[in-house]
N, C-alpha and C positions, 0 to 999 in steps of 0.2 A: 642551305640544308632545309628539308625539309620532314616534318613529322605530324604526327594528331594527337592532339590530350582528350581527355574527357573531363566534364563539370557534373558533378549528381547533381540531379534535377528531378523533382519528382512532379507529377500533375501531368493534362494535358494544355495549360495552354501557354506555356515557355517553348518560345522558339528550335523547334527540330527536335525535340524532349520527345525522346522514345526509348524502348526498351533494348540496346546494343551492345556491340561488344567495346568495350572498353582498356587498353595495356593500363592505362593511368589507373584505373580502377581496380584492377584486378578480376576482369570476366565481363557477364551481362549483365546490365544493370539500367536503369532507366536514368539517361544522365543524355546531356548536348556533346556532340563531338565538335571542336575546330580543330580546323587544320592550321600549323603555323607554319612560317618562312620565318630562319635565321639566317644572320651572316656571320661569319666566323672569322678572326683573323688572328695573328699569334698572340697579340694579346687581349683578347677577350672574344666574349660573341654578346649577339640580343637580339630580340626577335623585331621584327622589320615588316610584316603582313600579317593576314590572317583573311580567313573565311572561315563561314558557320555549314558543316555537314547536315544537311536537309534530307532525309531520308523520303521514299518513294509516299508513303503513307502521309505525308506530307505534302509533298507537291503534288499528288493525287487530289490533294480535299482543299479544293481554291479557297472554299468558306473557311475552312481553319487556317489556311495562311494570310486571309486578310484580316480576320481576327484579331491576328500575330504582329499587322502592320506590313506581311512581305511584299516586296513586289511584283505585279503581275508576272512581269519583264524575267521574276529569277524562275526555274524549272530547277528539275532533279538532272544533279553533276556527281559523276562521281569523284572519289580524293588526289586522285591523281588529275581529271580534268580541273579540280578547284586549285591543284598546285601551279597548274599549266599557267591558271590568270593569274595568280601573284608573281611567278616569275619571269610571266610577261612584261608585268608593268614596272619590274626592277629592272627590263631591259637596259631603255636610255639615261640610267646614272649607274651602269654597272662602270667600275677603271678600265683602264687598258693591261693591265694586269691579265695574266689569264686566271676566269675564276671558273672553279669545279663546283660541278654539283652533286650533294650526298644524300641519300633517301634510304628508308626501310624497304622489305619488300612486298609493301602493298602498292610501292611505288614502282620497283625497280623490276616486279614480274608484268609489268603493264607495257605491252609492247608500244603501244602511240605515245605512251609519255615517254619512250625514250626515243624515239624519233623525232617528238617535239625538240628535245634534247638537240641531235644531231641535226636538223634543218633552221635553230638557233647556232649552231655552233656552239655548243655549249656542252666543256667533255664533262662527265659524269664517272662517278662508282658507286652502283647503287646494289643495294643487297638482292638475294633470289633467294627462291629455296630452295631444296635439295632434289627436286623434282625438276626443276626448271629442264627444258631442252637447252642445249648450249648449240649443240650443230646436230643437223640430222642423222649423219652417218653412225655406222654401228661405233660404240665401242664412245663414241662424243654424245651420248642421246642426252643423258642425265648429269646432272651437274656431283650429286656424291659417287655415284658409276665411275667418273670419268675419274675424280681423282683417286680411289678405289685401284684404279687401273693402272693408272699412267703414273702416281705421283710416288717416286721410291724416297726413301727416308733420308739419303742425303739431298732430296732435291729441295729439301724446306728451309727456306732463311729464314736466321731471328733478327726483326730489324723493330724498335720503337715504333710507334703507332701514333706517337704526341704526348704531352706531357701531363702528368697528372699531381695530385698535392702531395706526392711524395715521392716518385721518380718519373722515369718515361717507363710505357706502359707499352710492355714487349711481349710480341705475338710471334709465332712464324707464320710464313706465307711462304706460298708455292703460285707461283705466276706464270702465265703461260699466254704467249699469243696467239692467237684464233685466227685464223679465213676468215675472210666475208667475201662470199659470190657476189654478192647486191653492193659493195660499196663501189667508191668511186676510188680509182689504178692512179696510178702515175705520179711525179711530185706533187707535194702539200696533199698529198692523201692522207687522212685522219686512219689512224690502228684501234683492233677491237682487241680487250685482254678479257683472261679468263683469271679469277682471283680466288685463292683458296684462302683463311684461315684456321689456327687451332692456336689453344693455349700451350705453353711447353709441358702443362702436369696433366692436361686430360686432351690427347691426342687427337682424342674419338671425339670430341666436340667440334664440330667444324661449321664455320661460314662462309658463304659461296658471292661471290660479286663478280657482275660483269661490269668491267670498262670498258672506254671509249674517249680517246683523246689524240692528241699530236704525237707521230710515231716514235720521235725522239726523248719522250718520257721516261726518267727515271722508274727502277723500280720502288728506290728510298721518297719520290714522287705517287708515286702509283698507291703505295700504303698508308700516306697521309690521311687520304680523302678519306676511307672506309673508315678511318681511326681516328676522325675528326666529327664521327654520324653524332658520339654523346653530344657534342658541343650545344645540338639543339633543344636537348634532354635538361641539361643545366641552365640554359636559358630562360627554358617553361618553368622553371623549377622558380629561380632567383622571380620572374615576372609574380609567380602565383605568391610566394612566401613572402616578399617583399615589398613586393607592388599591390597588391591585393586584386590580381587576375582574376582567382574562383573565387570571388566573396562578391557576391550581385546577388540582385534579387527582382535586376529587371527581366519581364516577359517579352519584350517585343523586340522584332529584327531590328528596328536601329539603336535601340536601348544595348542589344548586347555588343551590337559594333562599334558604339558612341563608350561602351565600359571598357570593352576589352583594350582598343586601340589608345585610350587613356593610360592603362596599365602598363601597355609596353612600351608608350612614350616614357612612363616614371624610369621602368626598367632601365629601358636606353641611357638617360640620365646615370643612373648608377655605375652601369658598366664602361660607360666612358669616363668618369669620374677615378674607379677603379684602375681603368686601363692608365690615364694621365699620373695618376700616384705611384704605379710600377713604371713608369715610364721616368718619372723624375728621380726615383730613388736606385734606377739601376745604372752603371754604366756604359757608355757609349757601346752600342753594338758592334761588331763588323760590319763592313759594305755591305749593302743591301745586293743580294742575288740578281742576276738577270731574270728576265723575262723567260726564259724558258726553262731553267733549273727551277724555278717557284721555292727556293730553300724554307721552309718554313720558318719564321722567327722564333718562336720556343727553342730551337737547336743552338742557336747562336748565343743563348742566356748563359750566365756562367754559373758553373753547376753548382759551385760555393753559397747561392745567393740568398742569404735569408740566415748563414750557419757563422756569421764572423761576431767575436766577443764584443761586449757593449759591459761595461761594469756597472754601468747606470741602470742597467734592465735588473729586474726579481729574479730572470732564472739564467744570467750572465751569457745572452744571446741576444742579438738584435733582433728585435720586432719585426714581423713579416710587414709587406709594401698595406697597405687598407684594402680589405676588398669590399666587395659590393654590397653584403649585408653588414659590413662593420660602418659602412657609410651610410646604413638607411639607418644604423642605430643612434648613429653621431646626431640626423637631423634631424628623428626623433628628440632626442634630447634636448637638442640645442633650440627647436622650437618653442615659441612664446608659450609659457605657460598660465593661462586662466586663476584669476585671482579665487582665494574660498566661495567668496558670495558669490562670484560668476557661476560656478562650479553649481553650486546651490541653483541660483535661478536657470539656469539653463537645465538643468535636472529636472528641476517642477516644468518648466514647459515642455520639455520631451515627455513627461509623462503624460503632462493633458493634450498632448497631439495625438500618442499611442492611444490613446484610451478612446479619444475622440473616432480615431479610425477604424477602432476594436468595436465600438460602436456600431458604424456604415456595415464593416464586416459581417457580425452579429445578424442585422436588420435583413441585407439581402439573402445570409442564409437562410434565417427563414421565410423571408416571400418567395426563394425557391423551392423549399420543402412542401409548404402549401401547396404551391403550384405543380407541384407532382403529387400529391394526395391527389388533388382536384380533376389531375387529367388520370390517373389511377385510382380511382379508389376503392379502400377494401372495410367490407362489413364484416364486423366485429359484433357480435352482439352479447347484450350484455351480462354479467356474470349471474347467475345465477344459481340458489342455494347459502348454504354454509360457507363463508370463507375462510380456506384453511390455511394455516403460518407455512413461510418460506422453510422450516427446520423442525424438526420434533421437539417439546416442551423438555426441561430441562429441568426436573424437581429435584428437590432436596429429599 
């Protein structure tokens, strides 16, 4: 899976720091975008890549990208060509497994990265929007047109989407198979879908995804992928909350790729940690699905699991499996902790380092200021007369 967060960043000279738009944020705002790569699987996800979004005003101004430390070597990519190189290089340690790929639609209305997609062989469900063309002909132009048209009300299934912390999280879909003039005929020919959803309470909300995978796919297949896009939303989430993702302060390209990439190593850590303590505390699953049904694992969980009496427990239920932030809290804890007088000296010398820095800081500000008087300057001259108070006197 793939998505982009944002970090507020304010200034000019932190790497790709410009004034954009932002989901994470809530709008436009002057912050860094990366792009990340998650992997998902039924029992957990975590993020696995990253790249830094460098916008044009950027790789336009070579002097501000060596600045920054970038290299000559990187240009301006858009987010779908920077998804392209990370899931490039998860090629040669992808399973044999079939694995899908899921994006938003800054990803999935970009025609080349779903081609990339298809000459990887690599099926995908990735989001459009409602404009999207699906097929030229009349009556196929538009992706809300079409189902507007064509899609009558018994035609909508309600089927799970994947599991959430309190059931599986049920959508209807309306699914339909597409032409493609341009594909390739005959056996082991790969099929292209058309993929509607809505929630069951507000009908008129709909999201549009185009597939593309092996003809034989499930439709209870086909709805996984689209309903598995958060997976990389709660990744970024657990990385930045937990791991301390957005908490840097360094400016420069391999500073942020030497922090970030730290981060979601911690993360990883947790989530596999997570994953092995639901893993030991549930029971043996059913047989693993074949290769071509892809059953998802969450389906096969028993629905009871987390809800059986414990008399031992405060509220006469057993304790859910550990998750991910109840393990960063655990190691918190459980870490050495620094004696008083440690505590103490180490406090006095963080302060005489800040202060020493606050210092350098201080210093350069103003030989800068100077030095913009000096190549500016403006005549003032001097006051002259009476000088009169900031306020009118105030008598008794």
């Amino acid at each position: 899976m793939v998505d982009e967060t944002g970090f507020a960043k304010k200034g000019r000279a932190s790497v790709g720091v410009a004034r954009q738009y932002s989901g994470t944020l809530g709008g436009v705002f002057p912050c860094q975008i990366g792009v990340m790569a998650a992997w998902a699987t039924g029992r957990g996800q975590a993020l696995i890549d990253r790249e830094i979004y460098q916008p044009r005003e950027w790789t336009e101004d070579r002097a501000r990208c060596r600045a920054a430390h970038v290299p000559d070597t990187v240009g301006f990519a858009t987010k779908p060509r920077l998804a392209e190189q990370m899931i490039a290089r998860t090629l040669p340690n992808l399973p044999e497994d079939r694995v899908w790929v899921a994006a938003d639609e800054v990803y999935g209305r970009d025609g080349a990265f779903r081609v990339f997609l298809e000459e990887h062989h690599l099926p995908y469900a990735v989001n459009v929007q409602a404009n999207h063309t699906v097929l030229p002909r009349p009556g196929w132009r538009h992706a809300a047109r079409l189902v507007e048209r064509h899609a009558a009300e018994d035609d909508w299934v309600t089927l799970p989407a994947g599991p959430s912390q309190l059931d599986s999280r049920v959508w209807q879909w309306w699914v339909r198979r597409i032409p493609d003039p341009e594909a390739e005929t005959g056996d082991g020919a790969w099929a292209r879908w058309f993929i509607a959803r809505r929630r069951p309470q507000t009908p008129t909300g709909r999201d549009y995804y185009l597939a593309w995978g092996p003809p034989e796919t499930t439709v209870e297949e086909l709805v996984c992928v689209p309903g598995a896009r958060w997976r990389v939303e709660e990744a970024i989430k657990l990385a930045k909350s937990a791991a301390g993702m957005a908490d840097y302060e360094v400016r420069s390209f391999h500073g942020w790729y030497r922090h970030i990439t730290l981060a979601q190593l911690a993360a990883a850590f947790l989530a596999v940690q997570a994953a092995a303590a639901t893993r030991d505390e549930e029971p043996a699953p059913a047989p693993t699905a074949s290769r071509r049904s892809c059953t998802p694992a969450w389906t096969r969980l028993p629905a009871t699991q987390g809800d059986l009496a414990d008399p031992t427990s405060p509220t006469g239920t057993a304790a859910i499996a550990f998750t991910a932030y109840e393990i960063a809290r655990l190691l918190w804890v459980m870490a050495p902790q620094p004696t008083p007088a440690e505590r103490i000296r180490h406090g006095l010398h963080w302060s005489w380092w800040r202060r020493c820095h606050q210092a350098v800081a201080r210093a350069c500000h103003r030989r800068r200021n100077h030095a913009r008087e000096a190549e500016h300057p403006t005549a003032r001259p001097p006051p002259t007369g009476p000088q009169t108070t900031a306020g009118p006197l105030i008598s008794n």
